[in-house]
N, C-alpha and C positions, 0 to 999 in steps of 0.2 A: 196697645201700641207696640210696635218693633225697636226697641234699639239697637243702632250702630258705633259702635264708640269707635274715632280716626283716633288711632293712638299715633303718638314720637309727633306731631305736626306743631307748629306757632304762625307766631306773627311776625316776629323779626328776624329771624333768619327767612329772606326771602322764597332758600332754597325749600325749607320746610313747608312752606306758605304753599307754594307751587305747586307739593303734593298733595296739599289739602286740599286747591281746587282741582288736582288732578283728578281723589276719589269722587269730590262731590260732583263732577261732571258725569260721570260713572254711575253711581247712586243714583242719580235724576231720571237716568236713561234706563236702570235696572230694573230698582226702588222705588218708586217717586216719595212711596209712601211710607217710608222708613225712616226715624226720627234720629238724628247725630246727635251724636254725645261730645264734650268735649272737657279735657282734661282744664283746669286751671292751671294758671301758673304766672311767674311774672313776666313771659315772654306770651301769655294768652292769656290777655285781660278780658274782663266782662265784654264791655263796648263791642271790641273784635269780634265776640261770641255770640254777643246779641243781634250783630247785624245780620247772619249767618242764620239764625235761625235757632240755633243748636243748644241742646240742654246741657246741663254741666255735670258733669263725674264725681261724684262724692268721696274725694280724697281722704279713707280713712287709714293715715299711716300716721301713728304717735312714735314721738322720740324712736325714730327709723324701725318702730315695730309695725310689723303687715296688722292693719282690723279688718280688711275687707274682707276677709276669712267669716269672717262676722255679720256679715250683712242678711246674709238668708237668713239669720234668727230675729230678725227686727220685723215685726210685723208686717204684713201685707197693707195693709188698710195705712199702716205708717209712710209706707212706702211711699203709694200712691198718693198719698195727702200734701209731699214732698216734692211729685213733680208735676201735680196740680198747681201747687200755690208758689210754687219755689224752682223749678225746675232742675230741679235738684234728681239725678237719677244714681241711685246706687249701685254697685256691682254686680250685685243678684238679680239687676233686672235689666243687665245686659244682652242682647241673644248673638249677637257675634261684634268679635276685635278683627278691624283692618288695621294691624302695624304696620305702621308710614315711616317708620325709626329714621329712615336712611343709612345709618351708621351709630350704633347705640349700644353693640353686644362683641364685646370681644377684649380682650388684653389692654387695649387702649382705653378702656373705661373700667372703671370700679368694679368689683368682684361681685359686690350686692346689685349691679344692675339685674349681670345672668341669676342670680339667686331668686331673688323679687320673680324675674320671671319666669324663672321654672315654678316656684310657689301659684302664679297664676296660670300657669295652664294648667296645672291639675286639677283646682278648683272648676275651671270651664268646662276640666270634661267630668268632675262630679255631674254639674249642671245639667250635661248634654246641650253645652254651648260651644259658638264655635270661634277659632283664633285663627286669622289667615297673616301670615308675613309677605306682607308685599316688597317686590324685588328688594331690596337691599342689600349692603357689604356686612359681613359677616366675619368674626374670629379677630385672630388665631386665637385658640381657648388655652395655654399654657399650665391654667389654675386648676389642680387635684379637683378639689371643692364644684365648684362652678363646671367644669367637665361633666362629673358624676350626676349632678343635680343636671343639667342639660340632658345628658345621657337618658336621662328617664322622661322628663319634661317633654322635651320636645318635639319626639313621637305620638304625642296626643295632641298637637296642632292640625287643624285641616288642612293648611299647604302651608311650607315654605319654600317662597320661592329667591333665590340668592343672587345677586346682580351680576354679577363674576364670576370666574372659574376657579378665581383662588376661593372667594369665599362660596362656594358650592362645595368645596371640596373640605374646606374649614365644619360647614353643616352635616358635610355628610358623613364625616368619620365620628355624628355622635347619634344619628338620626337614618334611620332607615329609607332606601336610596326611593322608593316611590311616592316616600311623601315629599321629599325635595327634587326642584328645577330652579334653570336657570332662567333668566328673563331679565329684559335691559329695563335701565330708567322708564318710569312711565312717563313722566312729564312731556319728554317729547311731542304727546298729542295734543299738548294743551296751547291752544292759539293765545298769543299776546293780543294786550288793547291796542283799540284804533289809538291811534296817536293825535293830538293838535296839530302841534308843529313836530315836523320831522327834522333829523339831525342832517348836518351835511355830509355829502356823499363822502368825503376823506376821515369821517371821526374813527379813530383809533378808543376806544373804551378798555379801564385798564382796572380790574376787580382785583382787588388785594383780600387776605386770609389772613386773619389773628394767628391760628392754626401751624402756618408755616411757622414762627417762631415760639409755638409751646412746645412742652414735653411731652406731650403725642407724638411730637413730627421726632422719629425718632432717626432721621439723617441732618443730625448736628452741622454739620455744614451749613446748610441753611442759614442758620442764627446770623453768621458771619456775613452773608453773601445776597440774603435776600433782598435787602432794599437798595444793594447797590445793583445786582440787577435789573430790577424794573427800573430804575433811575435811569439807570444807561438805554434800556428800549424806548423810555419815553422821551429823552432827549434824539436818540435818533431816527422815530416817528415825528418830531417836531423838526428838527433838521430840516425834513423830507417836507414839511407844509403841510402835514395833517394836522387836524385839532385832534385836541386828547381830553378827554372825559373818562373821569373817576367817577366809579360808580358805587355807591356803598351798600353789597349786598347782605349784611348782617347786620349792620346798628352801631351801639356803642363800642363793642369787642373792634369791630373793623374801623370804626372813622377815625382814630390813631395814627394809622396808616394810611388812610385815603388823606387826610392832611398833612402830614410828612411829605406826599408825591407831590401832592397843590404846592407848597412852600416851597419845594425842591424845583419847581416849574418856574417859579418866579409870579408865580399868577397866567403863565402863558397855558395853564389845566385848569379844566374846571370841575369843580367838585357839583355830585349832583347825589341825593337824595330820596327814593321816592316810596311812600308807604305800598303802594299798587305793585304785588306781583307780575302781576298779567304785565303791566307798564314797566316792568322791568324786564320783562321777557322782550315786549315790543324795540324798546332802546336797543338789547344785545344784535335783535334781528336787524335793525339798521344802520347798526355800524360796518364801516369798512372789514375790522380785522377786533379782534380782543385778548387782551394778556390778561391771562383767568386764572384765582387761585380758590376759587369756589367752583364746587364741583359743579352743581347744578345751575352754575352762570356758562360753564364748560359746556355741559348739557344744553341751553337756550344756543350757544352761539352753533355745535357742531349740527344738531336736529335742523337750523334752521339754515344752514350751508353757510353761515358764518366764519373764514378761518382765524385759528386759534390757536395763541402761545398757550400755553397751560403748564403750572407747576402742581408738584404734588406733595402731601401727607400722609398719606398711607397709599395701598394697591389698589384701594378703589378708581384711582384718576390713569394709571397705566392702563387698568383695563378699559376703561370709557376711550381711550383714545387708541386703541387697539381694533376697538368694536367699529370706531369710523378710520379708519386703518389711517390714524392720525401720529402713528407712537413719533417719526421723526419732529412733530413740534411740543415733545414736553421737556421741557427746558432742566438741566443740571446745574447744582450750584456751583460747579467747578468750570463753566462755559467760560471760553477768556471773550472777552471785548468784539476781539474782532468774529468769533462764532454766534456772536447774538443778533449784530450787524446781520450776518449773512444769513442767518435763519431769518430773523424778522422778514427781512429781504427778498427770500423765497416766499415768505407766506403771503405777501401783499402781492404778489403776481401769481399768486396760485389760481387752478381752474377749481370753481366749486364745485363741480359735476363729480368728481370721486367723495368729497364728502355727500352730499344729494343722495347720491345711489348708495351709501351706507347709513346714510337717516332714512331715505322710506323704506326700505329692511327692516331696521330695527323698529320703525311707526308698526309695521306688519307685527312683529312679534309681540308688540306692546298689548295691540288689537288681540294676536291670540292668548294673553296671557290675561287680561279681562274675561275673557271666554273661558279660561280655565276657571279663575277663581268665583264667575257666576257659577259654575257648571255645580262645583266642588261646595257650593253651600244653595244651593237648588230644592233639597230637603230640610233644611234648616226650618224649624218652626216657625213660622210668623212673616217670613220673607214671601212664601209664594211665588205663583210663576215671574220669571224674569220678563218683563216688557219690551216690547220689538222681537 
């Protein structure tokens, strides 16, 4: 059998979810016959994993020491006994990593992330295995340590590809310029569910981010000014006679917030819920207009000609709204009253045809950037020829 292990993916970050079914649509049309692997964890439960199909990764990491180092000396016949009975699949018997991170490697996360993962690409290419980075935000790398270990590391990946221009350029100053390109979100290609009932034509949908008020989000203003913000657009989308619907695209970290907006509404919001990625792509696609502080809630509403307030946390959201030549609706925490008014107020009478023709672009690039990454693991043992 082949393994594929979708690394950085879950269950309750929506956005995450979105890219898992981005690769597995990918994989079925490739692959068919290539077995996914999937990491544990408490945002990717069993259930989730078994409905999927998908074998489980043998997380061998003690008191934050790397074992997987270890795996190739555990017998073969152990091995496979493991994901016979157990479906239990080791490291060693990986044959290629699609990282799906999104945003997972850079100054804004923990120094032992980049560490851990320079230790594993080197192992992959003992192996003569392969590790492909799908689009994602990248950097800034600040840290001596984590630099140098990248610096060697990450030239032994088969692609990375970097979502942005800042982070392409974050990539490239550690990593040699032909194994890295740029390439947008993929999710874009992936269609939302049929719907039951459809929302009405005036719903304004309003995606709030834990994120803006952590210590990531390193333009501190925020803290002060966030939820008076969206307060303010949601009362002046209700003014105007739209419904408003809070959407909760990450779980427990985000319903804080999405109840804070409901309470703040009087009950005139409604809070909504829903386990189904696809059905939350569908929701975004028919709404009127949506104030997004989730990237890839951003992503469903511009791909599918949706327009879009959009705040941000790091560079990754300037450049997604750049790519749909979106920058004048990403909102500052210093906006007064009356500039929120007047933005919202442009966007709800905006022609979607400039976003449209900046989503099937980026749909095209998405398409040749799957064609990259089948091309670039084409020899890859066990995978064989690409199907279609």
């Amino acid at each position: 059998m082949t393994f594929i292990e979708i690394r950085g993916v879950q269950f309750v970050n929506k956005g995450a979810e979105l890219m898992l079914h981005a690769v597995l649509q990918q994989l079925q049309q490739c692959w068919p016959q290539a077995q996914v692997v999937l990491q544990t964890g408490a945002n990717s439960p069993y259930q989730a994993r078994a409905v999927l199909g998908a074998y489980q990764k043998a997380g061998l990491r003690l008191f934050g020491i790397e074992m997987n180092a270890y795996s190739d000396y555990l017998p073969k016949k152990l091995r496979q006994w493991l994901i016979r009975q157990f479906g239990i699949v080791t490291e060693a018997d990986i044959d290629v990593v699609l990282d799906a991170s999104g945003f997972a490697y850079g100054d804004q996360w923990p120094e032992a992330h980049g560490l851990h993962l320079a230790d594993e690409l080197k192992r992959f290419a003992r192996r003569g295995k392969a590790y492909v980075f799908l689009p994602q935000a990248f950097g800034p790398f600040s840290r001596e340590k984590e630099r140098r270990a990248l610096t060697e590391a990450l030239p032994l990946a088969r692609l990375v590809l970097a979502r942005d221009p800042q982070s392409l350029q974050h990539v490239r100053a550690l990593c040699p310029q032909g194994k890295v390109q740029q390439a947008p979100d993929f999710t874009n290609l992936v269609q939302g569910a049929l719907l039951a009932c459809t929302l009405p034509a005036n719903t304004l949908t309003m995606i709030p981010n834990y994120q803006m008020l952590s210590p990531r989000n390193a333009d501190r203003r925020w803290r002060d000014s966030y939820l008076p913000v969206l307060t303010h657009l949601m009362f002046r989308a209700l003014e105007q006679g739209m419904q408003v619907l809070v959407l909760n695209h990450e779980g427990k970290k985000d319903q804080e917030l999405c109840e804070a907006l409901v309470a703040a509404s009087q009950g005139r919001a409604t809070l909504r819920q829903e386990a189904d990625p696809l059905v939350v792509k569908a929701l975004i696609g028919q709404s009127k207009a949506v104030i997004c502080s989730r990237f890839h809630g951003c992503v469903s509403a511009l791909s599918q000609g949706v327009p879009c307030l959009g705040t941000s946390w790091s560079h990754k959201y300037q450049a997604l709204f750049a790519d749909y030549k979106q920058q004048q609706f990403l909102l500052e925490p210093d906006f007064t009253d009356l500039q929120l008014t007047e933005l919202l107020d442009e966007l709800l009478v905006q022609n979607p045809e400039t976003v449209l023709q900046a989503s099937a672009g980026l749909k095209q690039q998405s398409e040749q950037m799957w064609n990259l990454v089948t091309h670039s693991l084409s020899e890859q043992r066990g995978l064989g020829a690409v199907n279609g």
